[in-house]
C-alpha positions in Angstrom: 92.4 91.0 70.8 92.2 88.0 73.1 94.3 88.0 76.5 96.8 85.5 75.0 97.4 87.4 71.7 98.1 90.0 73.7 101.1 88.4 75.8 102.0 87.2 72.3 102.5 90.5 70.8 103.8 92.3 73.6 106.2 89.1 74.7 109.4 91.2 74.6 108.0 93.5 78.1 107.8 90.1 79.9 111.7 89.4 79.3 111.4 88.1 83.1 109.0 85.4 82.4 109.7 81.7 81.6 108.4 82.0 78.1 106.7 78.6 78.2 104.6 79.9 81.7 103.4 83.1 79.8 100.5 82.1 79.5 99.9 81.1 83.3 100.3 85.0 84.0 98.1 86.5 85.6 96.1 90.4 85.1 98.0 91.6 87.8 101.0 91.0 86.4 100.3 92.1 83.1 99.1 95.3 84.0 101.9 96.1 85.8 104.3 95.1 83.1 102.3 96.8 80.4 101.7 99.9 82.0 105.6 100.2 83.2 107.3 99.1 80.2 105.0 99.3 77.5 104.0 102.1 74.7 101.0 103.9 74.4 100.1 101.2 71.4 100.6 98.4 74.4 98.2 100.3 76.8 95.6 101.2 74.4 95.3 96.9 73.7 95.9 95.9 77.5 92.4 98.6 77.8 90.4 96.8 74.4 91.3 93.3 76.0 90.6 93.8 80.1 88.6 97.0 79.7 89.2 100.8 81.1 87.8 99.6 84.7 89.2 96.3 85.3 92.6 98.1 84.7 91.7 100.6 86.6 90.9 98.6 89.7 94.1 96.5 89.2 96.7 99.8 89.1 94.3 101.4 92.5 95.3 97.7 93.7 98.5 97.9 93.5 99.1 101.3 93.7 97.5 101.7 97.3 100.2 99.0 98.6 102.7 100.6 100.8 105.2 99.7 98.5 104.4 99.1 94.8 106.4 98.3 91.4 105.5 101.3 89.8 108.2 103.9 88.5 107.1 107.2 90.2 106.2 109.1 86.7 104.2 105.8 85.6 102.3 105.8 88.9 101.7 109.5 88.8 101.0 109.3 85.4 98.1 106.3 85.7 96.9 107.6 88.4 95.5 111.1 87.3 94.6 109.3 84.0 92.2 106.7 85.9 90.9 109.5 87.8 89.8 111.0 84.6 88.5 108.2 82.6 87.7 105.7 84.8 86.8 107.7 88.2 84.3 105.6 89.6 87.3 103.3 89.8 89.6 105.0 91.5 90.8 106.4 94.4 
């Protein structure tokens, strides 16, 4: 699955988003989204189309910000599971 079918099938998490500027989003952004609002089906696609580490080294990004826009479960949640799976990658 390419980055823009992606955004394409998962369009309804990014309710916030000019619809015409989707595509303009960037892997930041969509990992955020994806990983806060999105199912299990949504994570497993966002990992076949950026790959386990890239991910990985987006959420550590973000979530080592003093202030991040995770939900407290979601960041607990990614955060064991990239120490698992991706731990060279993590924090």
């Amino acid at each position: 699955m390419t980055r823009k079918q992606l955004i394409k099938k998962y369009k309804n998490l990014f309710w916030y988003f000019d619809s015409n500027k989707l595509d303009n989003m960037s892997n930041e952004v969509l990992v955020e989204f994806i990983l806060n609002y999105g199912s299990w089906e949504s994570f497993k696609d966002l990992l076949n189309t950026l790959d386990t580490k890239e991910v990985a080294d987006i959420f550590n990004l973000q979530h080592a910000k003093k202030r991040s826009n995770y939900f407290p479960e979601i960041s607990n949640y990614f955060n064991l599971y990239f120490k698992y799976h991706a731990p060279k990658h993590s924090q």
